[in-house]
VEXDREN-2710 file (C-alpha; in Angstrom, 1 decimal):
% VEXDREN-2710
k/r/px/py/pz
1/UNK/108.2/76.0/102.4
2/UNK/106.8/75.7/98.9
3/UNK/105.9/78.8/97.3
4/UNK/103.6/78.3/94.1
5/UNK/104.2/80.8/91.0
6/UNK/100.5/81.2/91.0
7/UNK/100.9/82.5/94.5
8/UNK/104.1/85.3/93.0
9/UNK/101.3/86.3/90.4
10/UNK/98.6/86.9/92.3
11/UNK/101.1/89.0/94.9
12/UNK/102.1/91.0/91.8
13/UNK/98.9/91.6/90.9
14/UNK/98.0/93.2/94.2
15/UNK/101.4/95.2/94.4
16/UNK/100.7/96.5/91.0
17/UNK/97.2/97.6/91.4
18/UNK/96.9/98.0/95.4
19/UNK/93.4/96.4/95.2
20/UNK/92.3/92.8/95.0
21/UNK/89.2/93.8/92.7
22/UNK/91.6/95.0/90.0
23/UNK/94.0/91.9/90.7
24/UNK/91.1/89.7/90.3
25/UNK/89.8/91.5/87.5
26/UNK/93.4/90.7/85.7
27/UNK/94.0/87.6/86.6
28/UNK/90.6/86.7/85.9
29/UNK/90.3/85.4/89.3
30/UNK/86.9/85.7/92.3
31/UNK/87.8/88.6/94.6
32/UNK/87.4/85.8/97.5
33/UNK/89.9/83.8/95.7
34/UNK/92.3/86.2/95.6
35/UNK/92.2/87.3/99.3
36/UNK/92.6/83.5/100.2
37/UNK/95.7/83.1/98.1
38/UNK/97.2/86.2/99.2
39/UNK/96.8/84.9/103.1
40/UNK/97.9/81.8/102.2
41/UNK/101.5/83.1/100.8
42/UNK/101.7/85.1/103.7
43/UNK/101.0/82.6/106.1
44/UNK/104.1/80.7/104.2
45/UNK/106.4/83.7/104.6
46/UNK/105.3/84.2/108.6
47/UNK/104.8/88.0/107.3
48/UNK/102.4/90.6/106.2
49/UNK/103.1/91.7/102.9
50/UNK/100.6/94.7/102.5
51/UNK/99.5/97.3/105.3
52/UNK/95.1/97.1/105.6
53/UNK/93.7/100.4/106.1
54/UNK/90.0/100.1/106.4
55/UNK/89.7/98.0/103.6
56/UNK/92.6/99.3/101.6
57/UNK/95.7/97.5/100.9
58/UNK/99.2/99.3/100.8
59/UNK/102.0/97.2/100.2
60/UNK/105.0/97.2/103.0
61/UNK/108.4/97.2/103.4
62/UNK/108.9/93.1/103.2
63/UNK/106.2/93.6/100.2
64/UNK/108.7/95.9/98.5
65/UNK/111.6/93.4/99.3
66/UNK/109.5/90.5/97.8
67/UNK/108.5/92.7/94.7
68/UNK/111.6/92.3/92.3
69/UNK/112.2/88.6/93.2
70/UNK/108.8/87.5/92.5
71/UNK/109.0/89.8/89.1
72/UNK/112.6/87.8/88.5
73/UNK/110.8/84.4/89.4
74/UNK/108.0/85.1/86.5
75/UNK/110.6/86.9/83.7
76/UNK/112.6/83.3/84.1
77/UNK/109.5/81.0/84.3
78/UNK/108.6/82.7/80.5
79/UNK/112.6/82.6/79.3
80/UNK/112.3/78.8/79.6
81/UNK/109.0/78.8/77.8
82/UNK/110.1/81.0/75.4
83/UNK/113.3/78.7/75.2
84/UNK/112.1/75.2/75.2
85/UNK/108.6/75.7/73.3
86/UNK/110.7/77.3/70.4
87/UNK/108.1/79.1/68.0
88/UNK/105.0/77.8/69.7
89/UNK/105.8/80.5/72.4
90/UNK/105.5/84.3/72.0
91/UNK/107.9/86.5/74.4
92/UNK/106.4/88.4/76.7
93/UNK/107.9/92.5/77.4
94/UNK/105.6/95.4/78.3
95/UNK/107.7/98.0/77.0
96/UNK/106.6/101.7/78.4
97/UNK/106.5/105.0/75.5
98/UNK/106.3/108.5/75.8
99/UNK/104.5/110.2/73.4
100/UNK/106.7/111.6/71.4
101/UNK/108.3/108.3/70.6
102/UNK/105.2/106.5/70.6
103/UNK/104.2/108.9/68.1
104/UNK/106.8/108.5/65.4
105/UNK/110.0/107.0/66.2
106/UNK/108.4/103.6/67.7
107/UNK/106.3/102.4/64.7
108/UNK/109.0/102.3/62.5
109/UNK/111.1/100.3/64.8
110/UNK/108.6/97.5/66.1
111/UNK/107.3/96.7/62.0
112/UNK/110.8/96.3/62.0
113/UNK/111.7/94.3/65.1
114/UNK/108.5/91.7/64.0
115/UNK/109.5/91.8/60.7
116/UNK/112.9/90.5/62.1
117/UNK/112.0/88.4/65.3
118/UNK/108.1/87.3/64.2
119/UNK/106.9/89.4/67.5
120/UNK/106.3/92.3/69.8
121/UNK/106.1/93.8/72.9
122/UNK/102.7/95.3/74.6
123/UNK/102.9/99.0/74.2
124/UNK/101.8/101.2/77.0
125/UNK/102.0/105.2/76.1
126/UNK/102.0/107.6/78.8
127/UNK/104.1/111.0/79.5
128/UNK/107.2/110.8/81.4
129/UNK/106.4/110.9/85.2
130/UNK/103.5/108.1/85.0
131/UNK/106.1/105.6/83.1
132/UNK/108.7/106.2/85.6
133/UNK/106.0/105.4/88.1
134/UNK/104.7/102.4/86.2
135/UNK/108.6/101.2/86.1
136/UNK/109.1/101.2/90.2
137/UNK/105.7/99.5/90.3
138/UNK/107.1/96.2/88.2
139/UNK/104.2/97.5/85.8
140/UNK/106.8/97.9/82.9
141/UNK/109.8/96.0/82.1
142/UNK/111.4/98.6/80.4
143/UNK/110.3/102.5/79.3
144/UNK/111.6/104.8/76.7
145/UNK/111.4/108.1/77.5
146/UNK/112.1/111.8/76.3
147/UNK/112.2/113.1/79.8
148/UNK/114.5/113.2/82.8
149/UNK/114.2/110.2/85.0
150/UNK/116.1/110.9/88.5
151/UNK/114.6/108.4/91.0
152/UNK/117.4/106.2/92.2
153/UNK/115.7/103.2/91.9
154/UNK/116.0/103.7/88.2
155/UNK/118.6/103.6/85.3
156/UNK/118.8/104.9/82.3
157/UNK/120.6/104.3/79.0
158/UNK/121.6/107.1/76.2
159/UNK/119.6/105.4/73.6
160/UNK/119.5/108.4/70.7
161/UNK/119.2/112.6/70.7
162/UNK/116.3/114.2/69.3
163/UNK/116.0/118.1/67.7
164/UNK/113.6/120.6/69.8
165/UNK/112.6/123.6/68.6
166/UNK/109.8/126.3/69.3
167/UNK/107.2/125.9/66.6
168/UNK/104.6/127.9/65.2
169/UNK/102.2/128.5/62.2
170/UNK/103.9/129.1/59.1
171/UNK/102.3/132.6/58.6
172/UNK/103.2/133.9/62.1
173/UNK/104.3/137.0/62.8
174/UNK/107.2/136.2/64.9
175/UNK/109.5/134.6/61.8
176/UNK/109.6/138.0/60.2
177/UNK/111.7/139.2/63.6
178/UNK/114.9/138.1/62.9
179/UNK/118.2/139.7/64.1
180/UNK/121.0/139.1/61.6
181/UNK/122.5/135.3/61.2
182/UNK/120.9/134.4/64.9
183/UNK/117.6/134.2/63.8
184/UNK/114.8/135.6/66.2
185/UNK/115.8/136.6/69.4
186/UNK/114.4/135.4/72.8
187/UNK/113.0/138.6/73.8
188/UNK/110.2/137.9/70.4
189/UNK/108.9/135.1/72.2
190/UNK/107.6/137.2/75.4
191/UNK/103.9/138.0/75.8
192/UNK/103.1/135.2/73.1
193/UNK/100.2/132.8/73.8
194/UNK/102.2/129.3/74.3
195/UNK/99.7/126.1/73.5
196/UNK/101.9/123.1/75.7
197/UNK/101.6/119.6/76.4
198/UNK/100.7/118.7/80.3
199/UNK/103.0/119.0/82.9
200/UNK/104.4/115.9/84.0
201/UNK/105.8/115.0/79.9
202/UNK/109.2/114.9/79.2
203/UNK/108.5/118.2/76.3
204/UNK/106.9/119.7/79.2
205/UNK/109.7/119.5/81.5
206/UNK/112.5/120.5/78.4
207/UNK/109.9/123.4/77.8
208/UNK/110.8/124.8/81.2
209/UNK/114.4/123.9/81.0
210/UNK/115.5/125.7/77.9
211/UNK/112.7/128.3/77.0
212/UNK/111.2/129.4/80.2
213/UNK/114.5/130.6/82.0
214/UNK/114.9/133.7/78.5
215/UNK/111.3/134.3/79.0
216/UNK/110.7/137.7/81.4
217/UNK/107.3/137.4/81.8
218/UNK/105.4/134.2/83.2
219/UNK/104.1/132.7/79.9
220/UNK/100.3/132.9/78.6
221/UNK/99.7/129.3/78.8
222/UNK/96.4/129.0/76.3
223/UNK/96.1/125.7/76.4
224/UNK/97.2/122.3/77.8
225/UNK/97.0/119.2/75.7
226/UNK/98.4/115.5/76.1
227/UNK/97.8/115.3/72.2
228/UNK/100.6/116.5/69.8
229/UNK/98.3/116.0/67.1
230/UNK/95.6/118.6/69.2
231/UNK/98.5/120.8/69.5
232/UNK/100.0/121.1/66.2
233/UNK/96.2/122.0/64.9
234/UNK/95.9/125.0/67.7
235/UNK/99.2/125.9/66.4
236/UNK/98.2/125.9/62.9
237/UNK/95.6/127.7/63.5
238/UNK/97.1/130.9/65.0
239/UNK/96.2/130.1/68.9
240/UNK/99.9/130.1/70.2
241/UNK/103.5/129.5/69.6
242/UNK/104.4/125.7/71.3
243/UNK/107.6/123.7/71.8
244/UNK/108.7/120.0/71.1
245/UNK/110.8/117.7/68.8
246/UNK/111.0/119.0/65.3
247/UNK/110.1/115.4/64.5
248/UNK/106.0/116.9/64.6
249/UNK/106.5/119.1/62.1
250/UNK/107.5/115.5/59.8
251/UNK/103.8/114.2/59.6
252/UNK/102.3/115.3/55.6
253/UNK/99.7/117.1/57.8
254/UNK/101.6/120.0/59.5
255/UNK/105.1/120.1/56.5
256/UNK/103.5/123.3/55.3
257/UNK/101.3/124.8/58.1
258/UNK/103.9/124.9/60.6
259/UNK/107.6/126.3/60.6
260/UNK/110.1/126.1/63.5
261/UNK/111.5/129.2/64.8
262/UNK/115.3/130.0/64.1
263/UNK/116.5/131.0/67.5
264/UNK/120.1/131.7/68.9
265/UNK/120.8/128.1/70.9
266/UNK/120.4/125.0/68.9
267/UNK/118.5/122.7/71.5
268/UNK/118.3/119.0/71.7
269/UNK/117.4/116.4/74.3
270/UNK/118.6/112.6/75.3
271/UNK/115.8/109.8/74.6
272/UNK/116.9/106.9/76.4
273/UNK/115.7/103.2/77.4
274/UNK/114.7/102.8/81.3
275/UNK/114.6/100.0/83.8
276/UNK/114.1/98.9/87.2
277/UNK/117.5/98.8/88.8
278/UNK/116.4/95.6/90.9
279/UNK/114.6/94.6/87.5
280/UNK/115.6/91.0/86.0
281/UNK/116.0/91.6/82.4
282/UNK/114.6/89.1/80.1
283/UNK/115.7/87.7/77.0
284/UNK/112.6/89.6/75.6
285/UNK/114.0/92.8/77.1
286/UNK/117.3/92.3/76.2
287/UNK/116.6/91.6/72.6
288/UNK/114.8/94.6/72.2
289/UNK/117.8/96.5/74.2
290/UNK/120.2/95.4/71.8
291/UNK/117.8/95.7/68.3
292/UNK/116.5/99.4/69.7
293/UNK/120.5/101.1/70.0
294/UNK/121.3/99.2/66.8
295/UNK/118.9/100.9/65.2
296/UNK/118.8/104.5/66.5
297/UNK/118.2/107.1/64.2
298/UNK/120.5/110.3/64.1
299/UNK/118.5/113.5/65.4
300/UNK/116.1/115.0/63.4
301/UNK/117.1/118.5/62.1
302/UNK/114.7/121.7/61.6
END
């Protein structure tokens, strides 16, 4: 048995996307083309690798086993092209970003990483439960992320700490309710308009780990926004008080239109790189690995 690597990429494809029109639409292939490879490889293997529900394809449990070691296959396949074509070949890493880092601790580091190693990975930003699902999908070689990852099939690595704090506009009446040397106490926050990312983000999830639990009442959630940038104008303007890394109060914009609230508890959260556990690290992913810890930046302060 002979299994071709165009064969391993069109399965990917399929496991990925869980439709042969968006596989085909990747790999630039016909529809009709696609199905007939896919048979073909499982003819090869004497097993189904996807479940057909009226049309519908749902990968199975030897489709799951096959997943990692096809992914491994094509990681090596582009280490020795990356190896033996020298300069004429660029490395190939999908690296996954949360928005938060996306937003301003990830520019930084790639014009630095290219400026260093001539390249860089493909960027795909998304909140914290969608990249964790990209990652069991094979969609992502590695993630970093500002939010708890628990599924098992998943590891993570302490990459650096970042500040949180609840923020609000610089006139607001809650700064001026301070008790002594411990700042403004939790009980100022209740009954106040909140403005919050969506849940499902890592800010959203440390929103309802530190602040919810001092909060009596069930918070006036205004608004809901995937955009920091949407959210720190609301804020700005007077619509609610919100919560994240004290990193969005850094952009020119929002230095003097927003102020974060002295509270009793200092609060921070771990950022950290994420991979497959059954994921084949590349040199690609590896050399970001290593560049991205050497070059962690100490938390941002208030």
């Amino acid at each position: 048995m002979r299994l071709s690597l165009r064969q391993l990429d069109v399965f990917l494809a399929i496991a990925q996307a869980s439709s042969l029109t968006q596989a085909a639409e990747h790999l630039c292939m016909t529809k009709s083309a696609v199905s007939q490879t896919l048979s073909e490889l499982e003819r090869q293997l004497g097993c189904a690798l996807f479940d057909r529900h009226h049309g519908r394809l749902s990968i199975n449990a030897q489709g799951q086993r096959l997943v990692p070691l096809a992914d491994e296959i094509h990681a090596r396949v582009d280490d020795i092209g990356t190896t033996l074509a020298g300069d004429g070949e660029q490395p190939s890493l999908v690296l996954g970003a949360s928005r938060t880092i996306a937003g301003y601790l990830l520019p930084p580091l790639l014009a630095r990483f290219q400026a260093q190693y001539g390249w860089m990975p493909r960027v795909v930003v998304d909140n914290t439960q969608t990249l964790q699902e990209r990652l069991l999908r094979f969609e992502c070689d590695l993630a970093m992320v500002e939010g708890t990852i628990t599924h098992s099939d998943l590891m993570m690595k302490p990459w650096q700490r970042d500040t949180l704090a609840v923020l609000c506009a610089a006139d607001h009446e809650v700064l001026s309710v301070r008790d002594g040397e411990d700042g403004v106490p939790w009980q100022a926050l209740e009954h106040r308009p909140w403005v919050l990312r969506e849940p499902g983000s890592g800010t959203r999830d440390q929103y309802e780990r530190h602040i919810r639990p001092h909060l009596d009442d069930s918070p006036r959630i205004v608004l809901e926004m995937t955009s920091f940038d949407a959210i720190m104008a609301s804020v700005a303007e007077g619509l609610g008080l919100t919560f994240g890394s004290t990193l969005l109060i850094q952009r020119s914009g929002f230095r003097e239109a927003i102020r974060a609230v002295p509270l009793p508890d200092t609060m921070s959260r771990q950022l950290s790189l994420c991979h497959h556990r059954s994921k084949y690290l590349s040199a690609a992913a590896r050399q970001w690995m290593t560049f991205a810890t050497a070059h962690a930046a100490p938390a941002a302060d208030a």
